[in-house]
MARTI-909495 format. One record per residue (C-alpha): chain; residue in one letter; x, z, y. Coordinates in nm, 4 decimals. Each point is the difference from the previous one (the first is absolute). Example, Ala and Ser with C-alpha at 12.3 -4.5 7.8 and 13.67 -1.06 7.14 Angstrom:
<recs>
<rec cadena="A" residuo="A" u="1.2300" w="0.7800" v="-0.4500"/>
<rec cadena="A" residuo="S" u="0.1370" w="-0.0660" v="0.3440"/>
</recs>
This chain:
<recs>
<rec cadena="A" residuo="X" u="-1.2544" w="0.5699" v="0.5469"/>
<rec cadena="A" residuo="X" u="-0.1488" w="-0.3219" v="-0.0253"/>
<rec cadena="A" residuo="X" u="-0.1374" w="-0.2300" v="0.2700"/>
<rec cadena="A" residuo="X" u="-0.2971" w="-0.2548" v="-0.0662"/>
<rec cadena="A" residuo="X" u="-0.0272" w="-0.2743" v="0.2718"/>
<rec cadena="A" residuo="X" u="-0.3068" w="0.1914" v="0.1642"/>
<rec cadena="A" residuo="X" u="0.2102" w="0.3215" v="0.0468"/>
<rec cadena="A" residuo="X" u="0.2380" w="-0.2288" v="0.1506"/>
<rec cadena="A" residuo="X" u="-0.2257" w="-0.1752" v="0.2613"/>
<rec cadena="A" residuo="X" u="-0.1675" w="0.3909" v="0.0597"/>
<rec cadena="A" residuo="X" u="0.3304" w="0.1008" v="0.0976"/>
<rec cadena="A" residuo="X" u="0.0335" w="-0.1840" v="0.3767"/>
<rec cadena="A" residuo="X" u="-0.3978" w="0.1423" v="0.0389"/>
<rec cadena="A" residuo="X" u="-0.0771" w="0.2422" v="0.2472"/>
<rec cadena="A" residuo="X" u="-0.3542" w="0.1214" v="0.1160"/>
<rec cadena="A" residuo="X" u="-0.1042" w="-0.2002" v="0.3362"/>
<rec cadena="A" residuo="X" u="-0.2695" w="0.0990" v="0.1731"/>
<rec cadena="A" residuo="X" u="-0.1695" w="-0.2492" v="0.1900"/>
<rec cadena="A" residuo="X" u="-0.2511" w="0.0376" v="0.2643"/>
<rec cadena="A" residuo="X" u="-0.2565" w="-0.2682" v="0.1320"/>
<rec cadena="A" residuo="X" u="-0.2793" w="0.0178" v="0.1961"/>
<rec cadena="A" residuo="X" u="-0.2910" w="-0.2381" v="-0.0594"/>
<rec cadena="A" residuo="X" u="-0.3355" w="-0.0753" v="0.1152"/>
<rec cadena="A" residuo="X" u="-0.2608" w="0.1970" v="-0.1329"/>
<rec cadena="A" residuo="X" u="-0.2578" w="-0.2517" v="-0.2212"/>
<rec cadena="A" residuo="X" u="-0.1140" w="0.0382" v="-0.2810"/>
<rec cadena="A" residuo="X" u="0.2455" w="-0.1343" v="-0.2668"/>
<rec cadena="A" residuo="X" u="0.2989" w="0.0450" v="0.1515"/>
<rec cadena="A" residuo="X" u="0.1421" w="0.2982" v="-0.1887"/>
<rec cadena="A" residuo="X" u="-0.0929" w="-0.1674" v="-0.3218"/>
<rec cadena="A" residuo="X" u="0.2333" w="-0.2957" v="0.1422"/>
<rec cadena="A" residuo="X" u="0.2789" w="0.1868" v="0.0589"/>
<rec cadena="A" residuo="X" u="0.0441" w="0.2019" v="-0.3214"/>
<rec cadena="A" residuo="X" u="-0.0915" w="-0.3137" v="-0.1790"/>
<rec cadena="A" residuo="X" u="0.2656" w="-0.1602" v="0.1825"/>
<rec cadena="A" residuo="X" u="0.2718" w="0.2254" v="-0.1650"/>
<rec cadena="A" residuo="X" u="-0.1468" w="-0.0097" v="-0.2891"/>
<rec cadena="A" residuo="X" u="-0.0295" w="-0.3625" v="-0.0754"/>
<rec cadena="A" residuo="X" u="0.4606" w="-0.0137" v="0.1000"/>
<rec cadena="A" residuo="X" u="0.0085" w="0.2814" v="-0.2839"/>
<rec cadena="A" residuo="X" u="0.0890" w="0.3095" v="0.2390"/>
<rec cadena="A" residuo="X" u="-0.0585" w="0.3231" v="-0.1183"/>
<rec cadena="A" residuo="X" u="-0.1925" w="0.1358" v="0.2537"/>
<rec cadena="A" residuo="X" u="0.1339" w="0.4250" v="0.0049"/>
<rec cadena="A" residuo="X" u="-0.2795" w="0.0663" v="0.3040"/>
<rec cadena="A" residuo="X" u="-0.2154" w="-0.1436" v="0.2013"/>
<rec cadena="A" residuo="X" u="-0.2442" w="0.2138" v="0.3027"/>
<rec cadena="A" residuo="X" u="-0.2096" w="-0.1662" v="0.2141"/>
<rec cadena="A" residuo="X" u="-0.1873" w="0.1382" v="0.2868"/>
<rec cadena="A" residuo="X" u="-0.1415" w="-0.0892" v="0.2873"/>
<rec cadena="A" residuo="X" u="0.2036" w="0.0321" v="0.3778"/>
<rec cadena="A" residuo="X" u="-0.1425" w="0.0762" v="0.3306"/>
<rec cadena="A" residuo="X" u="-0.1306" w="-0.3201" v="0.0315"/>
<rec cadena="A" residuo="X" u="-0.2771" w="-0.0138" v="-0.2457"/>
<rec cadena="A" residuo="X" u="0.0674" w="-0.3815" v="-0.0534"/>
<rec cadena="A" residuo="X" u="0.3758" w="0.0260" v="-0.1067"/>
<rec cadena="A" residuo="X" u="0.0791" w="0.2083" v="-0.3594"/>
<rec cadena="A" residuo="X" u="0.3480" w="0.1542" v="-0.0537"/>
<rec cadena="A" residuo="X" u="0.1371" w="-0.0872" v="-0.3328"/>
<rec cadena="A" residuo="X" u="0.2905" w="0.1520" v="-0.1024"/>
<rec cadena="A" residuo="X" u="0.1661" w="-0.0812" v="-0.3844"/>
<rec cadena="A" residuo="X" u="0.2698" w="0.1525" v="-0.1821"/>
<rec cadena="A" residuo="X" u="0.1763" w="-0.3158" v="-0.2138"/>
<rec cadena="A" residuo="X" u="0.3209" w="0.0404" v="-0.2599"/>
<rec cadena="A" residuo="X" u="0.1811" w="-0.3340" v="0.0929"/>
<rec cadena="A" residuo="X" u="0.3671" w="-0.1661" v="0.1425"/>
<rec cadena="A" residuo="X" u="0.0431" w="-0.0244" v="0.3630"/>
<rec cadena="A" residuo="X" u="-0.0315" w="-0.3997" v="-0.0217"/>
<rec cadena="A" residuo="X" u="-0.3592" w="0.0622" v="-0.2060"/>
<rec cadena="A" residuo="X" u="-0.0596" w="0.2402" v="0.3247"/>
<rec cadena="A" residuo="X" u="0.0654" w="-0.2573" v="0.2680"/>
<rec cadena="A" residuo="X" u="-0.2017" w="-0.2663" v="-0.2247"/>
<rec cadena="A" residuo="X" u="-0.3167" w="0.2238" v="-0.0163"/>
<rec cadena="A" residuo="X" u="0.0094" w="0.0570" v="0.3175"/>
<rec cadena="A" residuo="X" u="0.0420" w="-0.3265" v="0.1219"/>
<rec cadena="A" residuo="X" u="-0.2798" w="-0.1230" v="-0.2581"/>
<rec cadena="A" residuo="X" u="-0.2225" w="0.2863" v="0.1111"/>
<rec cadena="A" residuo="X" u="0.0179" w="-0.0965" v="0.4051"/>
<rec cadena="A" residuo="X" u="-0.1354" w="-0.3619" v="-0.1016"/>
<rec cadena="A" residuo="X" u="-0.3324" w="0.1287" v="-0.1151"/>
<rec cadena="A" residuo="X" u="-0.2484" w="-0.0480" v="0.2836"/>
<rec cadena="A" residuo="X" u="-0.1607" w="0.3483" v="-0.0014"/>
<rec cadena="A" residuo="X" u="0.3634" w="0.1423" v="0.0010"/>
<rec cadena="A" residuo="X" u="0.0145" w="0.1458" v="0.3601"/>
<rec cadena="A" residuo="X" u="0.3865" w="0.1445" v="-0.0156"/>
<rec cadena="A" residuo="X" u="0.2219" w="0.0480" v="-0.2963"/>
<rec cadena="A" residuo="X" u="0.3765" w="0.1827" v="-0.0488"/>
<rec cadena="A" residuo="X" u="0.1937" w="0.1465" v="-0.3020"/>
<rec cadena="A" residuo="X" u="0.1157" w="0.3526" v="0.1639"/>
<rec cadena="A" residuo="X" u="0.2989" w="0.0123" v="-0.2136"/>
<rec cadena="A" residuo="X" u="0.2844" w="0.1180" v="0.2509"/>
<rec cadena="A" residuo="X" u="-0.2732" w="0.0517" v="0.3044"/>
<rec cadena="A" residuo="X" u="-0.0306" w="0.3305" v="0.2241"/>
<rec cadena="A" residuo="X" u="-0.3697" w="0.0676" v="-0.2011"/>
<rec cadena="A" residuo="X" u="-0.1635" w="0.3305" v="-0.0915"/>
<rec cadena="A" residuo="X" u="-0.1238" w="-0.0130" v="-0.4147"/>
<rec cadena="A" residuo="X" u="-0.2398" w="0.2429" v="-0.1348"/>
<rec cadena="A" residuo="X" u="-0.1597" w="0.0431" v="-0.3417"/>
<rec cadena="A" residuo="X" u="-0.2880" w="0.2718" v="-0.0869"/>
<rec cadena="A" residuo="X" u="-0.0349" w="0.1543" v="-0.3179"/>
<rec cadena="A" residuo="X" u="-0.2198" w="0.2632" v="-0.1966"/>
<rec cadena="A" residuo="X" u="0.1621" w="0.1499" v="-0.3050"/>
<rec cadena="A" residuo="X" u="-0.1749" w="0.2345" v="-0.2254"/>
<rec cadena="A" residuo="X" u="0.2169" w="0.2432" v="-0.1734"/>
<rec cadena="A" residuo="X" u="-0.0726" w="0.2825" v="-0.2505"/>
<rec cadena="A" residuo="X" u="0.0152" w="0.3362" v="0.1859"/>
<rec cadena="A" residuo="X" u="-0.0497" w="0.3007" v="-0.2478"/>
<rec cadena="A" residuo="X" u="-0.0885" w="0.3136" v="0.2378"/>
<rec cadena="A" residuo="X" u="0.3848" w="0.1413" v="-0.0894"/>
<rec cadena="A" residuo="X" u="0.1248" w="-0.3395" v="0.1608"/>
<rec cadena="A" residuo="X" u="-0.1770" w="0.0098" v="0.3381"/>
<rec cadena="A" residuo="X" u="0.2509" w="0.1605" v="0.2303"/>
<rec cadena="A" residuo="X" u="0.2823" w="-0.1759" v="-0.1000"/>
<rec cadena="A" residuo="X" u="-0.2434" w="-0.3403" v="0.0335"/>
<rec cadena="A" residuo="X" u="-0.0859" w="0.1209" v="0.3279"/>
<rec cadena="A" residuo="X" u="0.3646" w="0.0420" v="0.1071"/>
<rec cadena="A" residuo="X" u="0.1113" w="-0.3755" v="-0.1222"/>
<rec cadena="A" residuo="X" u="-0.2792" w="-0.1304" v="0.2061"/>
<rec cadena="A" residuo="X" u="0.0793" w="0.1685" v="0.3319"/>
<rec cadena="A" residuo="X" u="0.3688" w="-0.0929" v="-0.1022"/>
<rec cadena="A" residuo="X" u="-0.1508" w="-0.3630" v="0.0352"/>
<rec cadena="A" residuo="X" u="-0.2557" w="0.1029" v="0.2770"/>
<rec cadena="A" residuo="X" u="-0.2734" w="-0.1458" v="-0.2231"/>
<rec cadena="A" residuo="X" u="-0.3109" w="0.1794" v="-0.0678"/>
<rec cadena="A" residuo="X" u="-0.2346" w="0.0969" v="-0.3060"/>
<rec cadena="A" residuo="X" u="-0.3227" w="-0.1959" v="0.1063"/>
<rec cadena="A" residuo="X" u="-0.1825" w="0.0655" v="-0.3437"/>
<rec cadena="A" residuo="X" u="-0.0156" w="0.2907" v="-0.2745"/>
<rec cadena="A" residuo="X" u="-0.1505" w="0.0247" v="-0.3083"/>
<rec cadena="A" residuo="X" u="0.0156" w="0.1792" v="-0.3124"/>
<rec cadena="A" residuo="X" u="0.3594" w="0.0027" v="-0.0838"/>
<rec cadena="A" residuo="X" u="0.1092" w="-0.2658" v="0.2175"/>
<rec cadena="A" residuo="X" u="0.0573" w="-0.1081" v="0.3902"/>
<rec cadena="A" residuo="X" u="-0.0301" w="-0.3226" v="0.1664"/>
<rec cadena="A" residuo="X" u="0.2591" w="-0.0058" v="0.2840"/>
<rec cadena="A" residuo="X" u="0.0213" w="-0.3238" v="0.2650"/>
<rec cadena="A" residuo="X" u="0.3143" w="-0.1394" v="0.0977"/>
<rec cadena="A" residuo="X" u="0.0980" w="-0.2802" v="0.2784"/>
<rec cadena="A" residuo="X" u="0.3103" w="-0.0871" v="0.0477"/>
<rec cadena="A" residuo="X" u="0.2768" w="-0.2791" v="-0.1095"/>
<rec cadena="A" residuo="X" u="-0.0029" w="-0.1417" v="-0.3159"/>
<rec cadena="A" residuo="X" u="0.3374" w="0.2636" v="-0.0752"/>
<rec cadena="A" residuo="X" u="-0.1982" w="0.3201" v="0.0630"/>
<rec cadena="A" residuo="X" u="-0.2873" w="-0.0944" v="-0.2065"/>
<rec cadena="A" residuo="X" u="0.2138" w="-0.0994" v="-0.2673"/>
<rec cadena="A" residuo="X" u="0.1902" w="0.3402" v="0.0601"/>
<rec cadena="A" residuo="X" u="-0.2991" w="0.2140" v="0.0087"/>
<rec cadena="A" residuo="X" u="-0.1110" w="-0.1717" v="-0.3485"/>
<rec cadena="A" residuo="X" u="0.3517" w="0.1233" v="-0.1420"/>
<rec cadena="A" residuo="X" u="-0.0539" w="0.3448" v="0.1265"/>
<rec cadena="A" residuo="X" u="-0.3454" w="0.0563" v="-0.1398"/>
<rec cadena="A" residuo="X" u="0.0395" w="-0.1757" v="-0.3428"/>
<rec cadena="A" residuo="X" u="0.1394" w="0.3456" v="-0.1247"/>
<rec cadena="A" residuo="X" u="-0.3667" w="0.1130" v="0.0256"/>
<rec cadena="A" residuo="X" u="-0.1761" w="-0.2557" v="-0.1175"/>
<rec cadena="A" residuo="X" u="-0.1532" w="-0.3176" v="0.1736"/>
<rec cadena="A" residuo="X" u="-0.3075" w="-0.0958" v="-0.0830"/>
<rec cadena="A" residuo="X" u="-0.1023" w="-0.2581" v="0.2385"/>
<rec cadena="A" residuo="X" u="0.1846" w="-0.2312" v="0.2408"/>
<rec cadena="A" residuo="X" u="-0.1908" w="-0.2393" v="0.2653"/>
<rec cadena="A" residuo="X" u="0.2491" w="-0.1528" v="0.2480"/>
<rec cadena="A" residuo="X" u="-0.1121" w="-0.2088" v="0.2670"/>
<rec cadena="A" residuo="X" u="0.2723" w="-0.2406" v="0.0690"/>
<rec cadena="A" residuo="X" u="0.2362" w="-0.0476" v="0.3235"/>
<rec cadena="A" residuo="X" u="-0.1668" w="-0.0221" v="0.3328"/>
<rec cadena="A" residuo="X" u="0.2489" w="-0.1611" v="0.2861"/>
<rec cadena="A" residuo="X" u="0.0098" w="-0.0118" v="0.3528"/>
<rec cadena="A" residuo="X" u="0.2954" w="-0.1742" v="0.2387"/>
<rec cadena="A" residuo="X" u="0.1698" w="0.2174" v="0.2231"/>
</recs>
């Protein structure tokens, strides 16, 4: 096995996800991805949405980086004037979910046993069509990529993933 210097510097990467919360103006979401963008990270996910204060959006975004590129985004990120609050979660009491719908091929001879891996993952079939099923997941970033594995056997057809969601506990 060979090594290239990337691989190298890829190995002491982990995914952060940090959370901010910002002021909601136009702009400002532009501002932030462009922020990571323009220091060359990779940006894995990145949701936005608004809080219960309709003047402060949640932004939460999944990055591959070292813990010292962690502490420097972070740090960067809480000197931007709209930036509200700002932490990486890494090694914080948090709750992470991701959502996902996966289309699958489903021939009618296939059904039970697709029925009984989804209530095995207590996820449901929200969609069905001729000769396949749309099921929604929502979990961690593990089950989804667990209930990919399980249903490849069948056939996927379509993945849409919407990225980590976070929360402090």
């Amino acid at each position: 096995m060979s090594f290239t210097a990337e691989s190298l510097n890829n190995l002491n990467k982990i995914k952060h996800i940090i959370i901010a919360k910002v002021d909601n103006k136009p702009g400002v979401v532009s501002r932030m991805s462009g922020f990571f963008t323009r220091r060359g990270y990779n940006i894995e996910s990145f949701v936005t949405s608004v809080t219960n204060n309709p003047e402060v959006y949640h932004l939460t975004f999944s990055v591959l980086c070292s813990e010292e590129e962690a502490q420097l985004l972070v740090h960067q990120l809480g000197r931007i004037a709209e930036v509200i609050e700002v932490c990486d979660t890494t090694g914080k009491d948090v709750i992470i979910r991701e959502f996902m719908l996966i289309k699958i091929n489903c021939p009618e001879n296939k059904s039970f046993e697709i029925l009984q891996a989804c209530d095995m993952f207590k996820i449901k079939i929200v969609g069905r069509g001729e000769g396949f099923a749309t099921i929604e997941v929502m979990g961690n970033s593990q089950k989804l990529d667990d209930v990919i594995t399980t249903f490849e056997k069948y056939g996927v057809i379509e993945i849409v993933r919407s990225g980590a969601v976070c929360v402090l506990n």
